[in-house]
Structures are given as structure tokens and as C-alpha cells.
C-alpha positions in Angstrom: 60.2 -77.3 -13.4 62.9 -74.5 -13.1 62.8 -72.3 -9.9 63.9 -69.2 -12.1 63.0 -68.7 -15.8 65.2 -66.0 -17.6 64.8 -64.1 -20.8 67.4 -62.5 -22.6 68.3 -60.4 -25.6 71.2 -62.3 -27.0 72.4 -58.9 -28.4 72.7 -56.9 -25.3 75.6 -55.8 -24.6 77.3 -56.2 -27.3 76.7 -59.8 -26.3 77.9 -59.9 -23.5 74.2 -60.9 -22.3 74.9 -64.5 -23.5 78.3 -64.6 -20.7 75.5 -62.7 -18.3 73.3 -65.5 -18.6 75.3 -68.8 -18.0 76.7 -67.2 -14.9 73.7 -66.3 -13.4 72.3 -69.8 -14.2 75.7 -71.0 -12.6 75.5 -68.8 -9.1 71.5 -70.2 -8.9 72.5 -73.7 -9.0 75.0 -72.8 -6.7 72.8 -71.4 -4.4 70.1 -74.1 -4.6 68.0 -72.8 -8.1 67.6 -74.4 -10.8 67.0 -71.8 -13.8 65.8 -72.2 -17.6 66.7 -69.5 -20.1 65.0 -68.6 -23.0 66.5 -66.6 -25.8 64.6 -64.1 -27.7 64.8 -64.3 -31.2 63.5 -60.7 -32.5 60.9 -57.8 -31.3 58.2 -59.3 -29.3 59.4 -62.6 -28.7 60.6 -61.5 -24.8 56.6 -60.3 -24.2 55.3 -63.6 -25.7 57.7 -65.9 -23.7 56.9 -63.8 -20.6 53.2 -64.4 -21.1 53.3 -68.1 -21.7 55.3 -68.5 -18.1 52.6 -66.5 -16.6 49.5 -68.3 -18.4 51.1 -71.6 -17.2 50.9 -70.7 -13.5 48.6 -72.6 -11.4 45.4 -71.3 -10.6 45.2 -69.2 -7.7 49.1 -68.9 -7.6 50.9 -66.8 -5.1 54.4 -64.6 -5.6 57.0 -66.2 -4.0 60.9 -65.7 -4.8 63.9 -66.9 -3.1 65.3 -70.3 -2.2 63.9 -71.1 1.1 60.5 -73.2 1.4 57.5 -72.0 -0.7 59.8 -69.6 -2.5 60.3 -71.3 -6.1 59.2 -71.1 -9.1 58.0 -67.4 -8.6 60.6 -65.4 -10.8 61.2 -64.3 -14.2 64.5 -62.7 -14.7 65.2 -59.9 -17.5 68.3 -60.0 -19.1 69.1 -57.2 -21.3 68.4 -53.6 -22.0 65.4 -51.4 -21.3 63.4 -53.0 -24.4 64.0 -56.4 -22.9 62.7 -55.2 -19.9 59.6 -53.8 -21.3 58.7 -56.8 -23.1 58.8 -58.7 -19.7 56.9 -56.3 -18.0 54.5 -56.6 -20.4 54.4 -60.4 -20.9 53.7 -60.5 -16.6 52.1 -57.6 -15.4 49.4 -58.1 -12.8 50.3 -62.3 -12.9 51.8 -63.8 -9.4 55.5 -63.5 -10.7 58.1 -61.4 -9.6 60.6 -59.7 -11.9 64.0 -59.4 -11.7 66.5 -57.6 -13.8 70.1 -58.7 -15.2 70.9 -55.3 -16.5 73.2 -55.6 -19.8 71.9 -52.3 -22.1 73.1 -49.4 -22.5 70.6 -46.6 -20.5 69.2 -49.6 -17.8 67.2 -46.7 -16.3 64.9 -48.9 -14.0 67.8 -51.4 -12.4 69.5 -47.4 -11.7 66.1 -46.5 -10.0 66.0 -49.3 -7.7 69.5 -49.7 -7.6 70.2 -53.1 -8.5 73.6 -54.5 -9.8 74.9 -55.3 -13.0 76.9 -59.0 -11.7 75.0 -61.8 -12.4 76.4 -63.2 -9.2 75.0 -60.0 -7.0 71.1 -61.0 -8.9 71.3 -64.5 -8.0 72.1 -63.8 -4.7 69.2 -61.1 -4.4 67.1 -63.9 -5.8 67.2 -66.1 -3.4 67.1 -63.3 -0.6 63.9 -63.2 -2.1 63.3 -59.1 -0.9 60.4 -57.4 -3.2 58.8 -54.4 -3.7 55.1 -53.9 -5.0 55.9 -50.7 -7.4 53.5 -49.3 -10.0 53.1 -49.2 -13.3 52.0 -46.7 -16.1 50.1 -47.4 -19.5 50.3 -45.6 -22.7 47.6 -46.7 -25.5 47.2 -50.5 -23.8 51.0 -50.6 -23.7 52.6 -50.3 -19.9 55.7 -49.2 -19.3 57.9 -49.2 -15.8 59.7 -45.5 -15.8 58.9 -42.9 -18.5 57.2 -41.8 -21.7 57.8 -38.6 -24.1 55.7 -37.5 -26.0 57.8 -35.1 -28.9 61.3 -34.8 -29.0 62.5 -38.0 -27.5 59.7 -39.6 -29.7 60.8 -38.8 -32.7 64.7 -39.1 -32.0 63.4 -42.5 -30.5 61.5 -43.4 -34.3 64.4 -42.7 -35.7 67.5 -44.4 -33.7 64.7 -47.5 -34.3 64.3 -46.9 -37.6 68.0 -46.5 -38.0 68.8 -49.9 -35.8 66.0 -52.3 -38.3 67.9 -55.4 -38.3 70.9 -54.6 -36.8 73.3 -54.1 -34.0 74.1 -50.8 -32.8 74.8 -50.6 -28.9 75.9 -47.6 -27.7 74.8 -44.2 -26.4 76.7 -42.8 -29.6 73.8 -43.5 -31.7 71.5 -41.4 -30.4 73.8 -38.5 -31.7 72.7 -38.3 -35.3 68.8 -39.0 -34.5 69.8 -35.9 -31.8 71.4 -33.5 -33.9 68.1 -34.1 -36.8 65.6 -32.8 -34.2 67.4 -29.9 -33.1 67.7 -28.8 -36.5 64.3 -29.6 -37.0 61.9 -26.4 -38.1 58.9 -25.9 -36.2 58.2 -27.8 -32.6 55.3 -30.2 -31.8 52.1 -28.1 -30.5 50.9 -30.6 -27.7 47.0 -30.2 -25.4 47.4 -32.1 -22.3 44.4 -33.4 -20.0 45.0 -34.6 -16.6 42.2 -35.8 -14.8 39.7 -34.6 -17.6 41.2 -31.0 -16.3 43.1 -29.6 -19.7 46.2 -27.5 -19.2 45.8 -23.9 -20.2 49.1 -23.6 -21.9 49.9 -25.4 -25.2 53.4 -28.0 -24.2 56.2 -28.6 -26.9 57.5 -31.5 -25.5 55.7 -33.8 -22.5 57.1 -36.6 -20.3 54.9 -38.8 -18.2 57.2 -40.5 -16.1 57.3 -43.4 -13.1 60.8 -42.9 -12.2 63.2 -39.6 -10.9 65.7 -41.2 -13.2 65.1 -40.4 -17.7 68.1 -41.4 -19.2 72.3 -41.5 -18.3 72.7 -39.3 -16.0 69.5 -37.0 -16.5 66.1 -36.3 -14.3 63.0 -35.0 -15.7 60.7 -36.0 -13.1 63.1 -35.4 -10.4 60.1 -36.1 -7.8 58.4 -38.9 -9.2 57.8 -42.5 -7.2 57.5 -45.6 -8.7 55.4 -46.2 -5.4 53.3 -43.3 -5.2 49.9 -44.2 -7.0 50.4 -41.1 -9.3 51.8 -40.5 -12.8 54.7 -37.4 -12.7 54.1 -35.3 -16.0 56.4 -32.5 -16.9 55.0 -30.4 -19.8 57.6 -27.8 -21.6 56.6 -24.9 -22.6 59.1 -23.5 -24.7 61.1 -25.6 -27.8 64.1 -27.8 -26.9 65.7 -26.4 -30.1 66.5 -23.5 -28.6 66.5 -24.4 -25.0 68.2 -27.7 -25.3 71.5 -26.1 -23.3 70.1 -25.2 -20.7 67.3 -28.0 -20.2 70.2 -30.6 -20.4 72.5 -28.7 -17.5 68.7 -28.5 -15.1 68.5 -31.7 -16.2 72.1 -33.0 -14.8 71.4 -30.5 -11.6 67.9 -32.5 -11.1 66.7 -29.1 -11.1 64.3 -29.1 -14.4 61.0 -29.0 -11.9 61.8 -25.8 -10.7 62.3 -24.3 -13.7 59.8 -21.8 -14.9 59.7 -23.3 -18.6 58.6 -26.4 -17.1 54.7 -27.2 -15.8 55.4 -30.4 -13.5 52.0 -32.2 -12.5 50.7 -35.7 -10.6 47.6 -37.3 -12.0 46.4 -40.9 -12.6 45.0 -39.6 -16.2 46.5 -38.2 -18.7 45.5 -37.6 -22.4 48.2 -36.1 -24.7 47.1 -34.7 -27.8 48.5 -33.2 -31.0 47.5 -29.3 -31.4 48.8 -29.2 -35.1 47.7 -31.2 -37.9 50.0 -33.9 -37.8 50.4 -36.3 -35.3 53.1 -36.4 -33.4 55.4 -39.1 -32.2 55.7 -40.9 -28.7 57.9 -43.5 -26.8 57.4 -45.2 -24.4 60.4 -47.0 -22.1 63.3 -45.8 -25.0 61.2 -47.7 -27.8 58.5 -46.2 -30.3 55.1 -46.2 -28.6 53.0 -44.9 -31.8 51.9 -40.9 -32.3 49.5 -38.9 -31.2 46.4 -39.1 -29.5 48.0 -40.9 -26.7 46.0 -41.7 -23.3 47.8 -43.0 -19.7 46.7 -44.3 -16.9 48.3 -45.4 -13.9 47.9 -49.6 -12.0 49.6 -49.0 -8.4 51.1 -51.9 -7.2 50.9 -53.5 -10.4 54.4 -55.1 -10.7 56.6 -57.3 -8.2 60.1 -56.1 -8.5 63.1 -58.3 -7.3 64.9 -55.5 -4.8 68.1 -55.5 -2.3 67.0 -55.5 1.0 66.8 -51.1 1.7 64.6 -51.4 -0.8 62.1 -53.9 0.6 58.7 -53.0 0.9 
């Protein structure tokens, strides 16, 4: 049986996930591990091979990474983008696995939260180091995600960079411009109602993000105070349309300064119900992919993941 099972997105990258992937199987082997990859083959295929490496676990199984005695056959590597990552997360969430992450997408918001690296050679070697951290995880609609949900704007430019990419292969930040530029032309902004901890917000939001992670996106903070440790989800409710805000939202943004701002209701809760005030729904993502539309309801599981982290980052 493989000490290390890796899934990757063959597409990631550009492709460059494929390269990723033999050298990483390479530096295990070299540093004792023998690893099995499995290629995904379309949407949902990296959740489903995730949960068939977790149903096959023994019962009463324990996490244990690394190469030294007792620490085999305890890790599942991610190797792709943020949607690759998601699917794993899915696939093993609350099983005795740990995760590790080969980052090879374009945004790779969690490996920038925990600061992992990008060389296959620097994640085989933090493998079998075998340092973990217990970190949280949220849930939107049965669906959990590792760093951060929108609920409006990004929703809908999400739907549509989705919509756009059916079938094919379009890396890049660069196509996020057109979906972009089509909601900031849009007329008329999403009316949200947020509840946290059955306590509803006074204020009607136009755009909401429930988030795990400081990090959103490049080089952006929403939830500049958030904790993927903390036992709380970070939700940052805007009061006032992008369209016409979207300046200076973007430079608070880059400044990490967006909680402070007086446009911006920032709250902690383990609860949080996000409905649609108008009379269409109204779109949501969840991790950078399309989560559904409105009513959506989230709910925090602390110390619901093991993460494969350097050594600083050890818990």
C-alpha cells in the first residue's frame, strides 16, 4: 500500500501539474515514501477519489504523516488549484487523514494562508517532517469549504467565469476580467438579510463574505482578522454596492484595511444564514467555485481538518 496517495487536476497549471506530480512522487521515494497518484478526470472525480481513500481506512485509524515509524499511509496530497483542493477537502473531512497541498492554480489562497511552497521537492520534504495543524472548517448548504464564501458579487462573477470555462481550459487570472467588468455594469445590487447566531442584522448587505482565512484572493483581504483556528466564522457584510465602491473597496482591500471601514459590518459567529431580500435569488461561491444561490446557511466544525504545515506552523 502507498505511504502517500496524491490527487491531481491534470489541467492545473497549464499542465504543469502532470511535471508537479512525478517529481513529487520522485523526492518521496527518495526520501523513503512510496506514493500513488490518481488523476482526476472531470468535476467531482477529486471528492470521490478522496472519499474512497478515506472509506478504505482501517477501523479505528489514527492520523499519522511523515516517514518515521507509525507515520505512513496517513496522507493525501492535493495537487492543483483551489477547486482541486475543495474537492479533497470534501472527499476527507473529519476521516484520520492528513492533507497536504501541491499548489499548481492560479489564486492557491489556502497554501498562501499557511504558507506552504509551490516545489514539489519543498512538499515532500514537509511530508515526511510530518508537522500538522488541526485548523477548522466552514460549511455552506452541506458543502465545506477551507477559506471563504461570497455571497453576491463574487457569486455571480464566479457563475459566470464557470459557465464561461464548461469544458475547457482557461488558466489565468485574466479571465476573471470579462465576468468582472459584466457585474460592475450590472443595474441594481443584490438585497441580502443576514442571521448570525439566530440574531438578524438590522441593515440590509449588498454583498457578504463568510470567510476562514485573512487571505480572499491575489493579493486581497476581506476578513483581515479571521483564523482558520479560531472556532468562529469571520463575516464581512457590505453595505453599500461594489458598483460604485469597487475603487475604493479594492485599494482597503490591498491595505488589509476593509474591516475598518465604515461601509463594512465585520462579525464572528458559528451561524450564519444568508438570505435573498429581493425576489430573485441570488448567487453564492464557495472556495472560487459556484456554491448554488440563495438561501444559503453556514456553520462552522473546529478542528475539522489535518493540514500538512512547515514547522512555525505546527500546532
Amino acid at each position: 500500500m502507498a505511504d502517500v496517495r496524491i490527487i491531481a487536476n491534470p489541467v492545473a497549471g497549464q499542465g504543469a501539474a502532470r511535471a508537479a506530480v512525478e517529481r513529487l512522487v520522485d523526492e518521496l521515494a527518495r526520501l523513503g515514501m512510496a506514493a500513488e497518484a490518481h488523476t482526476t478526470t472531470g468535476a467531482g472525480d477529486g471528492e470521490a477519489a478522496a472519499r474512497r481513500i478515506a472509506a478504505a481506512l482501517p477501523p479505528a485509524a489514527s492520523v499519522a504523516v511523515g516517514g518515521g515509524a507509525g507515520g505512513r499511509r496517513g496522507c493525501v496530497v492535493a495537487c492543483g488549484g483551489d477547486g482541486t483542493v475543495r474537492e479533497v477537502v470534501n472527499g476527507i473531512a473529519g476521516a484520520p487523514l492528513a492533507l497536504a497541498v501541491l499548489p499548481v492554480g492560479t489564486a492557491n489562497v489556502l497554501a498562501k494562508e499557511w504558507e506552504l511552497p509551490a516545489e514539489p521537492g519543498a512538499v515532500a520534504r514537509l511530508i515526511a517532517a510530518g508537522a500538522t495543524c488541526r485548523m477548522d472548517l466552514g460549511r455552506a448548504n452541506g458543502k465545506f469549504f477551507s477559506f471563504v464564501s461570497g455571497v453576491g458579487f463574487d457569486g455571480n462573477i464566479v457563475r459566470e467565469v464557470s459557465r464561461r470555462r464548461a469544458g475547457r481550459t482557461m488558466p489565468g487570472m485574466h479571465v476573471y476580467v470579462g465576468p468582472l467588468l459584466r457585474e460592475m455594469l450590472r443595474v441594481g445590487a443584490a438585497a441580502l438579510r443576514v442571521e448570525i447566531d439566530g440574531r438578524e442584522e438590522g441593515e440590509e448587505a449588498h454583498f457578504v463574505v463568510v470567510s476562514k482565512t485573512a487571505n480572499y484572493g491575489g493579493p486581497f483581504q476581506i476578513t483581515s482578522y479571521a483564523d482558520p483556528t479560531s472556532g468562529f466564522l469571520d463575516v464581512a457584510m457590505f453595505r453599500r454596492p461594489i458598483r460604485w465602491n469597487f475603487i475604493k473597496y479594492a485599494l482597503l482591500g490591498l491595505l488589509r484595511m476593509l474591516p475598518a471601514s465604515r461601509d463594512v459590518h465585520y462579525r464572528r459567529g458559528r451561524r450564519v444564514v444568508v438570505r435573498h431580500a429581493g425576489a430573485e435569488p441570488v448567487a453564492f461561491q464557495v472556495d472560487g467555485d459556484p456554491g448554488g444561490v440563495t438561501p444559503v446557511s453556514y456553520d462552522i466544525f473546529p478542528e475539522y481538518l489535518t493540514l500538512v504545515v512547515p514547522e512555525h506552523r505546527a500546532t
